[in-house]
Steps between C-alpha positions, in 0.01 A plus 500: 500500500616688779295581789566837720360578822570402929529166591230549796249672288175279535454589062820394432428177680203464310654540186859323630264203630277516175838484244635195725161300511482545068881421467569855353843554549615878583739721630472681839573828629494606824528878456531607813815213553627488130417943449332627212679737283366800263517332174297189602211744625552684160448182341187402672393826424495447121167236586367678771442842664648637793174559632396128489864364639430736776348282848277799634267298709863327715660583791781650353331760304250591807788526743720734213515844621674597177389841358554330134218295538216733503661628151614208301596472202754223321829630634381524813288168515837331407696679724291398783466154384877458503514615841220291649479242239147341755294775315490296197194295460600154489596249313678660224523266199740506224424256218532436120147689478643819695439600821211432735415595907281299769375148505201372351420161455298492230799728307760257571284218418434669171900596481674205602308151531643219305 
């Protein structure tokens, strides 16, 4: 498993925290230290829409004063996204069952638990 997202985001503690405490191992990504390319976006867009990888209730997004984002569509979403890679809602999993986004307790415990 491999687990995308910023190592301060409170979610990905959560989730980080939650994967530790249930001896889950995974991989993780720091995207805005490691980068995030096109075709890993791509990828996760093959699970999910742009629409739901998109963060619009963050920081990021209400501080953008990009034109593009009052008329998204895919290319753009990704183009912003690979820009300021903090508009995407966070965690982003990657796992044998596909792709997933955000913690939820319950989820995991349903997903992962031994």
């Amino acid at each position: 498993m491999k687990l995308f997202g910023i190592k301060n985001c409170d979610t990905v503690k959560k989730a980080m925290r939650w994967l530790d405490q249930h001896q889950v191992p995974y991989q993780f990504h720091d995207f805005r230290k490691d980068g995030l390319d096109q075709p890993t976006i791509e990828l996760w867009l093959n699970s999910v829409s742009w629409e739901q990888l998109i963060n619009k209730r963050g920081t990021t997004w209400r501080k953008l004063e990009d034109p593009r984002k009052d008329q998204l569509n895919q290319q753009s979403a990704v183009e912003l996204m690979l820009t300021h890679p903090t508009l995407i809602k966070r965690p982003v999993i990657e796992d044998a069952s596909g792709v997933s986004i955000g913690f939820n307790e319950s989820d995991f415990q349903a997903r992962y638990a031994k």
